[in-house]
C-alpha positions as CSV (number, residue, x, y, z in Angstrom):
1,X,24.8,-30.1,-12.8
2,X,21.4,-30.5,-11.4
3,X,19.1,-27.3,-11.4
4,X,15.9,-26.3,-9.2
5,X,12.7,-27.8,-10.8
6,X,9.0,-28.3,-10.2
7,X,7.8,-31.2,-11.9
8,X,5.3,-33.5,-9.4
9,X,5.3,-37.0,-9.7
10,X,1.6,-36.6,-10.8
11,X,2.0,-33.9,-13.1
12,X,5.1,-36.0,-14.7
13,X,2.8,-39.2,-15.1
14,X,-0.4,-36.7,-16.4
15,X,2.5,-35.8,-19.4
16,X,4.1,-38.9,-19.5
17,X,0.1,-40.3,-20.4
18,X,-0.4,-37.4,-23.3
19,X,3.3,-38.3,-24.7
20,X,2.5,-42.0,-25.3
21,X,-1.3,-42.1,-26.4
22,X,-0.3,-40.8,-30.0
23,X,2.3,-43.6,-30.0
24,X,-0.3,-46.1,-29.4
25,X,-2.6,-44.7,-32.0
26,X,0.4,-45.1,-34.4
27,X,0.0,-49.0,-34.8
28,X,-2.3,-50.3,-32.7
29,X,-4.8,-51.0,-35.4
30,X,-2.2,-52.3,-37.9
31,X,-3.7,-56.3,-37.6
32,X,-7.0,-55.4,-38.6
33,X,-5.9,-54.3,-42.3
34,X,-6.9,-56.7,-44.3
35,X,-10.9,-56.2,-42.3
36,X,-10.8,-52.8,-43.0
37,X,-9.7,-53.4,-46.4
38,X,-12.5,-55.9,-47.0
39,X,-15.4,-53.5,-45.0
40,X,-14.3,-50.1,-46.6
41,X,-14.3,-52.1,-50.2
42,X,-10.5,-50.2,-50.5
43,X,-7.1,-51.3,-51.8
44,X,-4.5,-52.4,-49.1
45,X,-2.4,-49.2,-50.5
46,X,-5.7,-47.5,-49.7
47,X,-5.9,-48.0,-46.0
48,X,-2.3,-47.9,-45.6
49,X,-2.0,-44.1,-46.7
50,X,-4.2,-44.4,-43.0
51,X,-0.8,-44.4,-41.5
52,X,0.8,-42.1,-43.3
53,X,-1.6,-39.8,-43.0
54,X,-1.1,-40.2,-39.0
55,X,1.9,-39.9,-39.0
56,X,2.5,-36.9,-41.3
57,X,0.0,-35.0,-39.4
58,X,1.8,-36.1,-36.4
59,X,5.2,-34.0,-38.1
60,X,2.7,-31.0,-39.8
61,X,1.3,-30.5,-35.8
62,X,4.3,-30.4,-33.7
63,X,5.2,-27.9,-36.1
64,X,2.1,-25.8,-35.8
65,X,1.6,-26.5,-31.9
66,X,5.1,-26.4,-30.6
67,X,5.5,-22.8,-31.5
68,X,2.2,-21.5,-30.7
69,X,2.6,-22.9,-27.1
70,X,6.0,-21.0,-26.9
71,X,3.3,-17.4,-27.9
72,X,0.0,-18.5,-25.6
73,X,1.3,-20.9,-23.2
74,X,1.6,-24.9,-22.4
75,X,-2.0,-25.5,-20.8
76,X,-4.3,-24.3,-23.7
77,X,-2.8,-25.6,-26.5
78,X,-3.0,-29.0,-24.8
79,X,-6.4,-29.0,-23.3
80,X,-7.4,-27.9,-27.2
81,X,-5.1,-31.1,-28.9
82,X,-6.5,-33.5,-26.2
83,X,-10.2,-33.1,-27.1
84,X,-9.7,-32.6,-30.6
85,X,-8.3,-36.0,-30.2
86,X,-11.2,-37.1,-29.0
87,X,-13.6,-36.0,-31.8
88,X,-10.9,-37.4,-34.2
89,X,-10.6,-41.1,-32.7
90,X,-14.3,-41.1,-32.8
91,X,-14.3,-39.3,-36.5
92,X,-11.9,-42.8,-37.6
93,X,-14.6,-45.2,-35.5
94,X,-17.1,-44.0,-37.8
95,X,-15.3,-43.2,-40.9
96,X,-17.7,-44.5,-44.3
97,X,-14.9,-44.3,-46.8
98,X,-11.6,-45.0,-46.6
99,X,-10.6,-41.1,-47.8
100,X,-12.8,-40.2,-45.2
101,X,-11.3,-42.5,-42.5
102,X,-7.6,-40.7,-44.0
103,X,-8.6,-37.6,-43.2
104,X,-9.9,-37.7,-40.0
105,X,-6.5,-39.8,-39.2
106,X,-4.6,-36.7,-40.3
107,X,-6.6,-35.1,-38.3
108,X,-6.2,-37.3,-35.5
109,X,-2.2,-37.2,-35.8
110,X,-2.3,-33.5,-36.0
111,X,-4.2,-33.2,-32.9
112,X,-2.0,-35.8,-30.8
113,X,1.2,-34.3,-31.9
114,X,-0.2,-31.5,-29.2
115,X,0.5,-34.1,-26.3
116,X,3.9,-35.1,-27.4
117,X,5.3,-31.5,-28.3
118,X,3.7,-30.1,-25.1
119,X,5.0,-32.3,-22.6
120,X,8.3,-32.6,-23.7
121,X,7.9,-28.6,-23.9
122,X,7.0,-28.6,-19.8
123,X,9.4,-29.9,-19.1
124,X,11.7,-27.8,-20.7
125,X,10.0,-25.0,-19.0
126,X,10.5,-26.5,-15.4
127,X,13.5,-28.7,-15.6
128,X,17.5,-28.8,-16.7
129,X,20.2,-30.5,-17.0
130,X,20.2,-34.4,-15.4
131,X,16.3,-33.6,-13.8
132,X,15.3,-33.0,-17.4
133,X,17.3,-36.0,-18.8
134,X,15.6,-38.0,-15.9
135,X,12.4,-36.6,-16.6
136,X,12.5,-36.9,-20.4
137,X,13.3,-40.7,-19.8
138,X,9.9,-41.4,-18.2
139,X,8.2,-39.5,-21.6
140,X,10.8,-41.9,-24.2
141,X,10.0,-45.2,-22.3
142,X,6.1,-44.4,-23.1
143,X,7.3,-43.4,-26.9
144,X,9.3,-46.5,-27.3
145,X,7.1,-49.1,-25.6
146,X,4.3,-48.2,-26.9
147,X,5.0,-48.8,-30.7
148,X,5.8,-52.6,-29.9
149,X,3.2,-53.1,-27.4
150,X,0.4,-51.6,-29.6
151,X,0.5,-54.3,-31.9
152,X,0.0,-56.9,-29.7
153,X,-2.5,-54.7,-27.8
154,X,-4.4,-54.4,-31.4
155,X,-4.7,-57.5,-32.3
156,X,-6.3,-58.6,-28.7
157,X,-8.8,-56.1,-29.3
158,X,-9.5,-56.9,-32.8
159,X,-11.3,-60.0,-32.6
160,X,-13.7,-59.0,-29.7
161,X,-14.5,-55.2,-31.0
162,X,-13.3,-55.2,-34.2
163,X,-11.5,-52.0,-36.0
164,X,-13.8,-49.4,-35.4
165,X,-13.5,-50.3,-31.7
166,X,-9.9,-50.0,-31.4
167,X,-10.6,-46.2,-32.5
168,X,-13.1,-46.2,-29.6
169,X,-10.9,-46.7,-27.0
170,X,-8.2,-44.9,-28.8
171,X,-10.6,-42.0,-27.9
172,X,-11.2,-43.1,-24.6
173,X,-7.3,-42.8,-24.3
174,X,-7.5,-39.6,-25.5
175,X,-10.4,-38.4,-23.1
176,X,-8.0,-39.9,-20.1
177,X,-5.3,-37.6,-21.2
178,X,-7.5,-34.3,-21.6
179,X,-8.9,-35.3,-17.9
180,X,-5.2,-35.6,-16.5
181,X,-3.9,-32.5,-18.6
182,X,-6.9,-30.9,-16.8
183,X,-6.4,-31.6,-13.1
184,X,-3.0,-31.9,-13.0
185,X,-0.8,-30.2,-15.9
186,X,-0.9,-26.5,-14.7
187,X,0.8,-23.4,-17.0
188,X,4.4,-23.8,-17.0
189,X,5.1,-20.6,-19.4
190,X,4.9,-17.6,-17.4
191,X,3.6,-14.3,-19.4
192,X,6.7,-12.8,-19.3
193,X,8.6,-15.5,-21.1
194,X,6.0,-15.7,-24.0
195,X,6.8,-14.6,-27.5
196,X,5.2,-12.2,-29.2
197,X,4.8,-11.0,-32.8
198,X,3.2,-13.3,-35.2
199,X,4.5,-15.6,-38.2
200,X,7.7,-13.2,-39.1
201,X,9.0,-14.0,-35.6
202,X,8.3,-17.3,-35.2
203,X,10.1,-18.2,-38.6
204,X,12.8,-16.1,-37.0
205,X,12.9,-18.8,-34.3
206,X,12.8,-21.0,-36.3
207,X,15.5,-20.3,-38.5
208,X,17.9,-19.6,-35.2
209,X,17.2,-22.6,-33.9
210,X,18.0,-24.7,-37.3
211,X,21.7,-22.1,-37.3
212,X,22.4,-23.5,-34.1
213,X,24.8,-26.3,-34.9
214,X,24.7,-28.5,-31.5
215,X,21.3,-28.4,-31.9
216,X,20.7,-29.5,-34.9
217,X,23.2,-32.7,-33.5
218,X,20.9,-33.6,-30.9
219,X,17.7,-33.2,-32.8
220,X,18.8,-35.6,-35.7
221,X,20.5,-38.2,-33.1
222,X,17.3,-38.1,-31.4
223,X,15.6,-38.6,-35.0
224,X,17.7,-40.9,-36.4
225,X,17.9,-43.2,-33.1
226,X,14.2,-43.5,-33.3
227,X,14.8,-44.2,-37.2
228,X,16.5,-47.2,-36.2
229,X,13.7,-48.5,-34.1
230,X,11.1,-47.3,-36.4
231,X,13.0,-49.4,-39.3
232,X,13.0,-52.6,-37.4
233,X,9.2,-52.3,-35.9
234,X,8.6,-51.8,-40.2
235,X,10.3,-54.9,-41.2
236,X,10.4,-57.4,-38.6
237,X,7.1,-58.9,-38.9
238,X,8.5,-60.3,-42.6
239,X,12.1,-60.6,-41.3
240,X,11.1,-62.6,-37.9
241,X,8.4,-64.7,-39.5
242,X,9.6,-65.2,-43.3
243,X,13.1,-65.0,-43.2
244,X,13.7,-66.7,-39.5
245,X,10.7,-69.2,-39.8
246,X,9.1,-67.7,-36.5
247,X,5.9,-68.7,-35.3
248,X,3.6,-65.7,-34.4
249,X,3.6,-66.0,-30.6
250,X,7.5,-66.5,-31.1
251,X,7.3,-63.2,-32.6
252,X,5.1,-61.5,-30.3
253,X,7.6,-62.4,-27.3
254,X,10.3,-61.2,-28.9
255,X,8.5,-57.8,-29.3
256,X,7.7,-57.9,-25.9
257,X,11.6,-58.7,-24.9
258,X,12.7,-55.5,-27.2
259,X,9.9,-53.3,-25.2
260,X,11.1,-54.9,-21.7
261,X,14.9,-54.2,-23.0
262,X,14.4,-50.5,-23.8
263,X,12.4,-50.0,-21.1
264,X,15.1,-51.5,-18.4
265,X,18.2,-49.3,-20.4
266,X,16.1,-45.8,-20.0
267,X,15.0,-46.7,-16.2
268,X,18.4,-47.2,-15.8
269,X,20.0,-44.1,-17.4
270,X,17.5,-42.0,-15.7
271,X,19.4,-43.6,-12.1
272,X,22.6,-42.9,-13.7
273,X,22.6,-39.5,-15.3
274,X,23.1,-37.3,-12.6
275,X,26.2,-38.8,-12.0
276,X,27.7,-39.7,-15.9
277,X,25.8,-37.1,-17.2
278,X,23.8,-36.9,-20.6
279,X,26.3,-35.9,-22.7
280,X,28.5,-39.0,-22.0
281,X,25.7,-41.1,-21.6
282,X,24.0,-39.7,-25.1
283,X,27.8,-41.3,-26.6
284,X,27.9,-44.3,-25.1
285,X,24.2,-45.2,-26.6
286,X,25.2,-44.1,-29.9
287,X,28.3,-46.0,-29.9
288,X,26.9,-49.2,-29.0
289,X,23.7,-49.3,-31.1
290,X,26.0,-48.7,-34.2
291,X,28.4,-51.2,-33.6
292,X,25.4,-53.5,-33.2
293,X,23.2,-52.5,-36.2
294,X,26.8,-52.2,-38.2
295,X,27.4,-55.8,-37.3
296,X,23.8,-56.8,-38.2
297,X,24.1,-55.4,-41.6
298,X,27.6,-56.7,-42.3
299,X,26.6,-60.1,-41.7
300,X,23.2,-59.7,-43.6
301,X,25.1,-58.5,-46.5
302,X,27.3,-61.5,-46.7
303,X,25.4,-64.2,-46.5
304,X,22.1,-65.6,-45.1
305,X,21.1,-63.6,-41.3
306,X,22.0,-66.5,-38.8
307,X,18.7,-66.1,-36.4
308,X,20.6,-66.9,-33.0
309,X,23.1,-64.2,-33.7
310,X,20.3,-61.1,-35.4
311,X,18.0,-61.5,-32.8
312,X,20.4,-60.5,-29.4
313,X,22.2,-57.9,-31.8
314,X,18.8,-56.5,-32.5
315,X,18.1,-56.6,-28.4
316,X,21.0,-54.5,-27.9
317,X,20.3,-51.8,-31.1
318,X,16.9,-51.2,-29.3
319,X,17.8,-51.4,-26.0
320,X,20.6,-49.0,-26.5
321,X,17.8,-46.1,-27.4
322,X,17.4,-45.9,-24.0
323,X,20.9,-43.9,-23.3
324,X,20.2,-41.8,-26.7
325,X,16.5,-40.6,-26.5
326,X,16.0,-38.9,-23.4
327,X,19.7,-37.4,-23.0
328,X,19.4,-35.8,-26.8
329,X,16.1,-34.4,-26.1
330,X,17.3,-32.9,-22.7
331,X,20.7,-31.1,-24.8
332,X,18.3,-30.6,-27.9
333,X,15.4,-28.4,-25.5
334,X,18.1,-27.1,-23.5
335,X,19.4,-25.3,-26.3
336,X,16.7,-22.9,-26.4
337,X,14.8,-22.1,-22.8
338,X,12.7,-19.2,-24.2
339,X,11.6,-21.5,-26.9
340,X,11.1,-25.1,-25.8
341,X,8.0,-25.6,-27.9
342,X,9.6,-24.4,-31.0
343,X,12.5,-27.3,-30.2
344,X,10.7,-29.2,-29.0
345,X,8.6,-29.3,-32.2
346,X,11.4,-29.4,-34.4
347,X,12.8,-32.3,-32.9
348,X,9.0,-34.6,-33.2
349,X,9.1,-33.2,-36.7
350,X,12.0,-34.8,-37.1
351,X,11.3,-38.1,-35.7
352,X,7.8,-38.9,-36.7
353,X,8.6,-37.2,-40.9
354,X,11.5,-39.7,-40.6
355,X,9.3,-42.2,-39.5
356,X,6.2,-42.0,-42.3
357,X,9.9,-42.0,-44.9
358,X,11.5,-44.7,-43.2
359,X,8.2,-47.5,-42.4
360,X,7.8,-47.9,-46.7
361,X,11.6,-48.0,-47.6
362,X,12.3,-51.3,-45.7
363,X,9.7,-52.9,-47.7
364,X,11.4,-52.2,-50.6
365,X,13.0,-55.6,-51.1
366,X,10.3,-57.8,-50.8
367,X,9.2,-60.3,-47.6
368,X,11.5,-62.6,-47.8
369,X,14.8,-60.7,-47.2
370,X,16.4,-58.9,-43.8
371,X,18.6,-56.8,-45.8
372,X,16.5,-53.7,-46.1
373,X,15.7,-53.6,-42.4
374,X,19.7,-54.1,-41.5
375,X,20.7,-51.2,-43.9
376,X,18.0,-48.7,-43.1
377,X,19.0,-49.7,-39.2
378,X,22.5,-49.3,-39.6
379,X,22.4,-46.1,-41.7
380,X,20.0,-44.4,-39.7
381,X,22.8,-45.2,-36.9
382,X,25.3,-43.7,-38.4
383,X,24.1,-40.4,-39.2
384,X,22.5,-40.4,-35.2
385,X,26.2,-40.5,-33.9
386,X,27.9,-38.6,-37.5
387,X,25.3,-35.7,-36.3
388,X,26.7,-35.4,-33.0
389,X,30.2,-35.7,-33.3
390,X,30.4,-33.1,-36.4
391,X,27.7,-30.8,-35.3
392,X,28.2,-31.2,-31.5
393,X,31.2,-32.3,-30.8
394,X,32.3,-28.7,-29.4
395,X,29.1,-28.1,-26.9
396,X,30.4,-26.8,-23.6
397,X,27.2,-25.6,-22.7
398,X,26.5,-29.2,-23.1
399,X,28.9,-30.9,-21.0
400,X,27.7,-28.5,-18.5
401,X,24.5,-29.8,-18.6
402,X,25.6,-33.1,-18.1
C-alpha cells in the first residue's frame, strides 16, 4: 500500500548526505594507524580505542538525539549535530594526545549519530509503507557503501595529507551536510505531534517501544544484518590477504565489487517494493544471506576456505543486505509514527553498539584464519531472520505495509 508523502528529490539527497557522512568517518582513516601510532608516541591498542570511541558515541547519540527530536522537532536537533560535527572533525585534526584525539572522536560519533537518527526519522514523519522502503533504500546504500569505500578513500588521502587531513575534510563533509540540512531539510514534526513531558515520558516510550514484539524483530534484523557486514569489513583485510594470498589491489577490487553488489540489490529492491512489498522482500534477503554465510561457515569449519568458492558466497551475503536494510527499517519506524526518532534511535543503537562488539571479536583467532569472520557472519545471520520469524512473524499491520 503506497501512502501520500512529501519527500523532494533534493531534500531526500540533503538526508541521504547527513546519513552517510558518519559512515565515512567510521573507517576512513583506518590505513593511517600505524602513523598515528608513531606521531601520537601511543600503543596500537591506544589509537584503536579511536574507533571504539566513535562508534560508541555513535550508539550513546542516537539514543540521546532520536528522542529529543521526537519532543523539539527534526530541523534543530540536526542543524545542532551537523556543526558540532564540524568543531569535532577539526577537534580530531588537531588532537595532541591520543586520549585527547579519543575524546573528541566520542564526541565526533555522538554528534554524527544526529544525521543518521534524524533522517531516517524524516522520513518516518513524511513517508509509509513501499515510499518509505524506497526512500530508506537511498539512506542504506550511503550506510553500506560507504564503510567499504572509506578505506580505499583513506588510504588515497593518506599519503598526500596525511591523518590529520583526513579529519579535515571529514569536517568539510560535515560542513556540506549542515549547508544541505540548512537549505533544503525543512521541519517535518509538526507541533501538534511533538511529545511532551520530560525524561519519565520518554523512558515510557521507550519501554513501549522495546514491549512491542514486531518491533523489536525488525530492529535486530536490521542490526544483525548489518552485523554480518560489519564482521566481514573487520576480518577480511587478514582473511583476503593472509589466508587467500591476495595482493592488495586484489583486495581493494573486491571491496569495490561488494560495494557495487549491495548497491545494485538495494537500487533494485527500491524498483521492486511497491509491488512485492517489504515484508516479503525483508524474507527473501534474510533467507538468502543465511544460506550463504551458513554455507561459508560450514565449509570453513571443515577444512581449509577454498578462495574461488568464499569470495562469490561472500558477494551474495553482502549483496543480499540490500533486500533486508531498508525494508526492516521501513516495518521497524513504522511501528511507531508519533515516535520515529525514538525508533529510529533504537534501531542505530542497535546497529552501530553491535558494531563496536562485533569489529574486535573476529580478531579473536589470530590473522591467519577465516574462521572467526565465517561464524560471527553466519550467527549474526541467524539471529537477523530467528528475530523476525519469532518476534514478527504475526505482523498484519506489516503485511499491510507491504
Amino acid at each position: 500500500m503506497e501512502h501520500g508523502t512529501d519527500l523532494p528529490a533534493a531534500m531526500l539527497l540533503a538526508l541521504a548526505g547527513a546519513y552517510g557522512v558518519s559512515p565515512l568517518a567510521i573507517d576512513m582513516y583506518l590505513s593511517a594507524f600505524p602513523r598515528m601510532a608513531r606521531d601520537l608516541h601511543a600503543s596500537a591498542t591506544s589509537v584503536q580505542l579511536t574507533l571504539t570511541a566513535f562508534m560508541t558515541g555513535l550508539a550513546v547519540g542516537q539514543l540521546v538525539i532520536g528522542p529529543l527530536s521526537d519532543r523539539w522537532g527534526r530541523r534543530r536537533p540536526l542543524l545542532a549535530g551537523t556543526a558540532v560535527s564540524v568543531l569535532a572533525g577539526l577537534l580530531c585534526a588537531a588532537a595532541p594526545s591520543a586520549g585527547l584525539l579519543v575524546a573528541a572522536r566520542f564526541v565526533h560519533g555522538v554528534s554524527g549519530a544526529a544525521g543518521i537518527v534524524i533522517a531516517r526519522a524524516v522520513v518516518g514523519d513524511r513517508a509509509r509503507g513501499a515510499r518509505a522502503a524506497r526512500a530508506y533504500g537511498l539512506l542504506m546504500m550511503t550506510a553500506g557503501v560507504a564503510p567499504v569505500v572509506a578505506p580505499l578513500i583513506g588510504g588515497a588521502l593518506v599519503g598526500a595529507v596525511g591523518w590529520r587531513g583526513i579529519f579535515l575534510v571529514l569536517a568539510g563533509l560535515a560542513a556540506l551536510t549542515f549547508l544541505g540540512a540548512l537549505l533544503l531539510v525543512p521541519e517535518t514534526l509538526p507541533h501538534d505531534r511533538r511529545s511532551g513531558g520530560g525524561l519519565a515520558t520518554t523512558l515510557r516510550r521507550t519501554g513501549t517501544l522495546l514491549a512491542d514484539r514486531p518491533f523489536l524483530g525488525y530492529a535486530f534484523a536490521f542490526a544483525f544484518g548489518f552485523g554480518t557486514l560489519f564482521s566481514y569489513l573487520a576480518a577480511s583485510p587478514f582473511v583476503y590477504q593472509n589466508v587467500f594470498g591476495l595482493s592488495i589491489r586484489t583486495y581493494a577490487v573486491i571491496l569495490a565489487v561488494n560495494a557495487i553488489g549491495f548497491t545494485a540489490t538495494s537500487a533494485l529492491n527500491r524498483r521492486i517494493v511497491p509491488r512485492f512489498g517489504a515484508r516479503l522482500l525483508l524474507r527473501v534477503g534474510l533467507v538468502v544471506m543465511a544460506v550463504c554465510a551458513t554455507m561459508l561457515c560450514l565449509l570453513a569449519a571443515t577444512g581449509p576456505l577454498v578462495r574461488d568458492v568464499a569470495v562469490p558466497l561472500v558477494f551474495v551475503t553482502v549483496s543480499s543486505l540490500g533486500l533486508i536494510a531498508a525494508n526492516a527499517t521501513a516495518l521497524a519506524v513504522a511501528r511507531a509514527p508519533q515516535a520515529a526518532g525514538s525508533a529510529s534511535a533504537i534501531v542505530g543503537a542497535l546497529q552501530f553498539g553491535l558494531a563496536a562488539t562485533v569489529s574486535p571479536l573476529v580478531g579473536l583467532g589470530g590473522e591467519n584464519t577465516a574462521v572467526p569472520m565465517a561464524v560471527a557472519m553466519a550467527g549474526s545471520t541467524i539471529v537477523a531472520g530467528t528475530a523476525v520469524l519469532v518476534l514478527a512473524g504475526a505482523d498484519r499491520d506489516g503485511d499491510e505495509l507491504g
